[in-house]
N, C-alpha and C positions, 0 to 999 in steps of 0.2 A: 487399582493402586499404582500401578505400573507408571498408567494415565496421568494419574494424577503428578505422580516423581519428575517423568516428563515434563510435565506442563509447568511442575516448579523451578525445574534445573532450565528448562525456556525461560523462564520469567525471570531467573537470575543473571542469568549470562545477557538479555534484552537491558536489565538494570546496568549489568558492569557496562557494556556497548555505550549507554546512555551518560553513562558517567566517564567514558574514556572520552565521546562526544566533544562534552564540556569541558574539561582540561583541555583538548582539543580547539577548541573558541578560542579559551582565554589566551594560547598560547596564539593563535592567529591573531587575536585586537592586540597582544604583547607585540608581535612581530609587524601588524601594521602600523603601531603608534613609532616601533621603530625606524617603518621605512617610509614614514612620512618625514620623521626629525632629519633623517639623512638625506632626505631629498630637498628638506629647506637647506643644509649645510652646505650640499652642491652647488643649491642654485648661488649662495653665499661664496663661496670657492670662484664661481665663475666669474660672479661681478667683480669679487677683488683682481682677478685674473684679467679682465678686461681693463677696469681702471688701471694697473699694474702696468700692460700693453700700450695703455696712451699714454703714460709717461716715460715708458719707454723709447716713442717713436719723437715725445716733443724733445727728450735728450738725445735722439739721435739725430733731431733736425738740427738743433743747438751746437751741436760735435761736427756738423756739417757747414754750418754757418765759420765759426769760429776756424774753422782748416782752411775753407776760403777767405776768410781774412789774415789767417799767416799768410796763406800764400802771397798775397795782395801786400804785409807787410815786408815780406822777401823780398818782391821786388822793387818797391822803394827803396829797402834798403842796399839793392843791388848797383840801384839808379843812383841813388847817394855815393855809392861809393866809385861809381865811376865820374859820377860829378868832382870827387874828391882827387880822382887821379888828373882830371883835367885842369883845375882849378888849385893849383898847389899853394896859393900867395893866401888861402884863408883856411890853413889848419885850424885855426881854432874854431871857428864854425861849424866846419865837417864833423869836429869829433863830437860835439853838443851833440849835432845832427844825429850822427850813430850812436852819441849812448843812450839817449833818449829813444831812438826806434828799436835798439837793444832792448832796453828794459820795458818798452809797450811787447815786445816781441818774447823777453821771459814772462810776462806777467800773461799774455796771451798760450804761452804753451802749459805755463803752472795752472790755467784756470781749463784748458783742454785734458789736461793730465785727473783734475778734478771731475771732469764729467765723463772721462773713460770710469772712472774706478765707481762714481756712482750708478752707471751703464751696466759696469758689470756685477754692481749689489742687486741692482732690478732683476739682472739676468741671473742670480742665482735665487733672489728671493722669485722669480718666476719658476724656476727650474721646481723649486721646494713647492711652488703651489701646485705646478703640474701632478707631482709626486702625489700631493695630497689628494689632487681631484682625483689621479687615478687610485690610489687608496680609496678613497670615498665610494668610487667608480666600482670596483673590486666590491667592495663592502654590501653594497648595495646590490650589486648582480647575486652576490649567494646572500642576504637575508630572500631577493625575490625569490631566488631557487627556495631555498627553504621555504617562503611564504607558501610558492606554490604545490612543496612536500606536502606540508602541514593541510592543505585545501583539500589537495588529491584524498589524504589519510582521513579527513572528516568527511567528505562525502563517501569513504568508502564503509566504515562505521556507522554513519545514518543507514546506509544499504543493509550491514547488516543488522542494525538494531531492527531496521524495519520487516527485513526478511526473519529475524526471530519472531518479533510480535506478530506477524503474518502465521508463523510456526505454531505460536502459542494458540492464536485464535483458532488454527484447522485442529490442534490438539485439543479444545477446548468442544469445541464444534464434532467431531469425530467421537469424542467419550462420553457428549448430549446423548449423540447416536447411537452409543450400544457397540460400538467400533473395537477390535482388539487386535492387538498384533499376535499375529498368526504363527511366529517364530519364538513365544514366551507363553503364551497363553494355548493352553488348551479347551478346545470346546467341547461340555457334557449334553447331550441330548435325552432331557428328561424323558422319563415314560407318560407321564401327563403332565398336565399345566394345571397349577392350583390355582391360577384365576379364571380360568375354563370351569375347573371342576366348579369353583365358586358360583361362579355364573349361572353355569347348566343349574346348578341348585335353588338360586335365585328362578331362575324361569318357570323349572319344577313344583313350585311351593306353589306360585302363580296361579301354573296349570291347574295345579289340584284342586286350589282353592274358588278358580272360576268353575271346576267340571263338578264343586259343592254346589256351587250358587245355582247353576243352571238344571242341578236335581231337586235340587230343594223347590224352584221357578215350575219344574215338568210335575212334582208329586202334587203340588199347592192347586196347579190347571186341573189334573185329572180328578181330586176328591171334590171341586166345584161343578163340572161338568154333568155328573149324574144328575145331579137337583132340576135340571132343564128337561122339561116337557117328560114329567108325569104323572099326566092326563088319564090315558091310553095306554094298553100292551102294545098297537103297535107303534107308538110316537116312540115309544120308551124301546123297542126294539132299533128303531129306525137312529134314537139316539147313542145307542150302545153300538152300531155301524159305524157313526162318526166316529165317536171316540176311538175306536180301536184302527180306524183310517188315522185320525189325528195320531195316535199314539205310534202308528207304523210309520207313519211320515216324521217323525220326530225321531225315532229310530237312528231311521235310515239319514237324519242329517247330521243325527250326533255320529253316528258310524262313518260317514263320510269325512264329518269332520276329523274323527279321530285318525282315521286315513292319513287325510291331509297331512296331519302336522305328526304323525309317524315317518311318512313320507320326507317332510322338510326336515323332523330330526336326521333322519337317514344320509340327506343330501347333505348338512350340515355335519355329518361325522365321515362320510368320504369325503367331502371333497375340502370343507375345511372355510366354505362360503355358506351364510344365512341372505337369502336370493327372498325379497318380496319387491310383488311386483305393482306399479301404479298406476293409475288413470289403462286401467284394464283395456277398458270400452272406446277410448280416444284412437286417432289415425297412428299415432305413435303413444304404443305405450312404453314405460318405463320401469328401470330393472334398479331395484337398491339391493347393493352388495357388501355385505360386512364381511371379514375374515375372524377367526376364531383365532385369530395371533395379534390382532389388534392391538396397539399400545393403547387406544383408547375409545370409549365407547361407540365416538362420535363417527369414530373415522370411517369413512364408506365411501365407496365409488358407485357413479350411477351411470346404467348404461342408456340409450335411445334405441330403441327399433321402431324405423316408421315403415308401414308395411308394405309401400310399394316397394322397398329395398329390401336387399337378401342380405345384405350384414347390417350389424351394431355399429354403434357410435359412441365411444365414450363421450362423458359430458367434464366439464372443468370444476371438478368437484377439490379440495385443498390436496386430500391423497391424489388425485388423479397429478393434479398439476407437479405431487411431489415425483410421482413414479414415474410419470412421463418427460419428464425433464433430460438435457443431453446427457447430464451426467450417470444414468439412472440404467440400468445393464437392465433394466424387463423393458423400457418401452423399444428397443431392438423388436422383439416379436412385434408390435405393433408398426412401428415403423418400417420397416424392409418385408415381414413377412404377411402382417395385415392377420395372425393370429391370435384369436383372442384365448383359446385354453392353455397356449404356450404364453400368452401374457401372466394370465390368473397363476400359472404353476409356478412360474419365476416369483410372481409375487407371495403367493405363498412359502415359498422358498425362503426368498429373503426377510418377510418377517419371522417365521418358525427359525432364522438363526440369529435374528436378533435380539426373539424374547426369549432363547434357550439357552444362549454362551453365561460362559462365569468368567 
């Protein structure tokens, strides 16, 4: 339950993550649609700034023109006037002369007086665009700063939506396994296991019912046997030799037998492995190993001994591949110590606490 609280309050806080994400987006296309519009504004800002600049320069080549043609009038009228001094007998001439280059002379300083004050509208309407671009300038360095808050804070939120679902999946993964925390849960260690006992009872029933069949099979041989060969007292003696050889040999294999699988229950309740073995007769025979904490029936490791070697070999059976794995605290005895009962113990270990905890 605990597990599962976990796994839900993961999966909420993975949700919230996911959704602060996307407010996240949208506030970044907000912020890029803005800093695209500002970045066409700019480039708007500059152009007029540049055109702005060449009419600035043709009025200050025009302001440049126009001073050297006062000057140029100046001195005409300098020269007129000393024409005027030399030449006294045509006042009336002279003075045409001067008020005429007079008044080219105010009409030339009224129209320089004109292209100063438009010179200095440009230079203020320049002054004002500067402003603006560095406004815009301004504007645009904190949307990027922002843009790039907003980025930084989204890929740090994918990090951890992902590092939650990552969370959720090992929480998910670990409660498949029977996994507990060890700081809230406490672990009961039954006195038996009711799918053990289930089992053993299952096999029992088997047992019996094969040790009916095979008396039923020995009663059914014996009452047909007499009927053969009698002939003769001594056929009929000679017959009641075998039978009672037959019947001793039949004994002594059920007795063996029963041995046996006295013996395997024996091994199976110390040690906590059902051990049959295969291809007996082969240069390497074969060891199948079930454990009696099994989660399931299938599960079993199988070993190799080929008999020019003095040790086992496990084989790559699904448990094997699960237990021997890096993550997996038993394949240590196998790997560093090349122990295999320090193997089986671990492994018993860790299944008897996997199918015992609550």
């Amino acid at each position: 339950e605990e597990l599962e609280g976990e796994k839900s309050r993961i999966g909420q806080l993975s949700e919230a993550h996911l959704r602060r994400c996307k407010v996240l987006e949208a506030q970044l296309n907000e912020k890029t649609q803005s800093l695209s519009q500002l970045e066409k504004d700019l480039g708007k800002s500059r152009d007029n700034i540049d055109q702005l600049e060449l009419e600035n320069r043709k009025v200050l080549a025009q302001e440049k023109i126009w001073k050297r043609e006062t000057d140029e009038l100046r001195s005409l009228l300098d020269t007129y006037d000393r024409q005027e001094t030399a030449q006294s007998k045509m006042p009336s001439m002279a003075t045409e002369n001067v008020a005429g280059l007079q008044i080219s002379l105010k009409s030339a300083r009224d129209e320089i007086k004109l292209l100063t004050d438009t010179n200095k509208k440009l230079e203020m309407t320049m002054e004002e665009m500067k402003s603006d671009q560095n406004t815009a300038k301004s504007e645009h360095d904190r949307v990027l700063e922002k843009f790039q808050k907003l980025r930084s804070a989204l890929m740090e939120e994918r990090a951890k939506a992902e590092a939650a679902e990552a969370r959720a999946c090992q929480a998910e993964t670990l409660a498949g396994k029977g996994s507990y925390n060890a700081e809230t849960t406490r672990v009961v260690h039954l006195e038996s296991n009711p799918l053990i006992e289930a089992v053993r009872e299952k096999f029992q029933t088997e047992i019996d019912a094969l040790k009916l069949q095979l008396e039923a099979a020995q009663d059914g041989r014996a009452s047909k046997s007499p009927s053969v060969g009698t002939s003769t007292p001594g056929s009929l003696g000679s017959a009641g030799t075998d039978v009672d050889v037959q019947k001793m040999h039949t004994r002594l294999k059920e007795r063996f037998r029963m041995q046996i699988a006295l013996f395997r229950e024996g091994v199976y309740l110390l040690t906590g492995f059902k051990i049959d073995m295969i291809d007996a007769d082969s240069d390497s025979p074969q060891f199948r190993v079930r454990s009696i904490y099994g989660e399931r029936e299938g599960d079993h490791l199988m070993f190799r001994w080929p008999k020019k070697k003095q040790t086992l070999e496990i084989m790559g059976t699904e448990m094997a591949q699960l237990l021997m794995s890096s993550h997996s605290p038993c394949s240590v005895y196998i790997r560093q110590y090349n122990s295999f009962p320090a193997f089986l113990a671990s492994v018993t270990m860790q299944l008897f606490d996997q199918q015992t905890n609550i």
